[in-house]
C-alpha positions as a Markdown table, in Angstrom:
| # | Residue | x | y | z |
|---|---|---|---|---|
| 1 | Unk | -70.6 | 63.3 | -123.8 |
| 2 | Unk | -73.7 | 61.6 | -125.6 |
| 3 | Unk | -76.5 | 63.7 | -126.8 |
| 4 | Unk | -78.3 | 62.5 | -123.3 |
| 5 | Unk | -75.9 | 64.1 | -121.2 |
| 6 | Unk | -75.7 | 67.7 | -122.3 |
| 7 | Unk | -73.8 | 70.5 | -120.2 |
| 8 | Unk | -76.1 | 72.7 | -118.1 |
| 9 | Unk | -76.3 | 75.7 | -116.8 |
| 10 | Unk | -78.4 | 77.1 | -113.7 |
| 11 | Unk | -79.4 | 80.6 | -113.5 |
| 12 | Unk | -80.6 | 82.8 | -110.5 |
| 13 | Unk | -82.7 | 86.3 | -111.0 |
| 14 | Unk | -81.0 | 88.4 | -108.8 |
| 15 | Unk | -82.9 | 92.2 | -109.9 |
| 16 | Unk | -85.9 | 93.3 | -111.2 |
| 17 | Unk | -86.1 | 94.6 | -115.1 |
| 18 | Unk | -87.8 | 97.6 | -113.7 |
| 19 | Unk | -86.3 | 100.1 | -115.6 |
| 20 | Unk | -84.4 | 98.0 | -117.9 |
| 21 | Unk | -84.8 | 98.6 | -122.2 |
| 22 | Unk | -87.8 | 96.0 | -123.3 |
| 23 | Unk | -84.7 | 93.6 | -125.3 |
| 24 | Unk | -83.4 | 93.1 | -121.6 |
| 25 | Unk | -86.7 | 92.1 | -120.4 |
| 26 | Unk | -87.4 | 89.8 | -123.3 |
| 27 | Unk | -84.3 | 88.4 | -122.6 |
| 28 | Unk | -84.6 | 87.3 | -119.1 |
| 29 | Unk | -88.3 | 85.8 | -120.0 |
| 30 | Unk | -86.0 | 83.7 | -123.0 |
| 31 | Unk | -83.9 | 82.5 | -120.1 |
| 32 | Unk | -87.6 | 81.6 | -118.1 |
| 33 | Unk | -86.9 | 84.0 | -115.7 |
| 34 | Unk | -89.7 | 86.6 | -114.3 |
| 35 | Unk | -89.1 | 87.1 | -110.9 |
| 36 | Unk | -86.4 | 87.8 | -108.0 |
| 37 | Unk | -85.1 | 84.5 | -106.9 |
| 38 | Unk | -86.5 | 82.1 | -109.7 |
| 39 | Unk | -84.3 | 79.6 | -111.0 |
| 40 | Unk | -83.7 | 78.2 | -114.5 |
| 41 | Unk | -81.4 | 75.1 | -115.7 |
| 42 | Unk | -80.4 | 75.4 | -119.2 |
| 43 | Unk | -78.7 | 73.7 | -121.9 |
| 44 | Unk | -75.2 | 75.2 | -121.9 |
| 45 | Unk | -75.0 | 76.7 | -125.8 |
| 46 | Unk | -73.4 | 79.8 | -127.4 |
| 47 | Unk | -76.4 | 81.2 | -127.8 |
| 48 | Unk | -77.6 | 81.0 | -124.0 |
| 49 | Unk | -74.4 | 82.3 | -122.6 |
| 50 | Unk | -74.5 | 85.1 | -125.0 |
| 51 | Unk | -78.1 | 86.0 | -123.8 |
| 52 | Unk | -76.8 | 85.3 | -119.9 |
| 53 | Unk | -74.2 | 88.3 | -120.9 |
| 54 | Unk | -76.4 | 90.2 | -122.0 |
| 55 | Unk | -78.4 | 90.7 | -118.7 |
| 56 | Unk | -75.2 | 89.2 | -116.4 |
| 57 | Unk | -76.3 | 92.6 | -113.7 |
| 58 | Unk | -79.4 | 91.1 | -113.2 |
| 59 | Unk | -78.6 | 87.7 | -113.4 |
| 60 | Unk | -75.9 | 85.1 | -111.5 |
| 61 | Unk | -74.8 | 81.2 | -112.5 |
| 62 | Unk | -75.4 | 79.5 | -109.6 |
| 63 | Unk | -73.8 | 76.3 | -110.8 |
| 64 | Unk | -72.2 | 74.9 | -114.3 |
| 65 | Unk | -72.3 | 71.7 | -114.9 |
């Protein structure tokens, strides 16, 4: 894989963060979520699957690439 061609990964917001502790909140605007049924394609890193983890009942991967 060149540096061009990068895994991704797509995101769906599938709850609100009503509720939620402010780090899960921050967390899902990281990912460049904010609302119920946005989407968000990502570069697939450690990092970025350990913040999808962190919210993953809020959150579902709609596709890895």
């Amino acid at each position: 894989m060149t540096s061009n061609e990068q895994a991704r990964v797509t995101i769906e917001q599938m709850k609100s963060p009503i509720g939620r502790p402010a780090s899960q909140r921050a967390t899902l605007i990281g990912l460049g979520l904010n609302k119920i049924g946005r989407r968000s394609s990502l570069v697939d890193t450690p990092s970025v699957r350990g913040m999808i983890a962190k919210v993953a009942h809020l959150v579902r991967v709609v596709d890895a690439e």
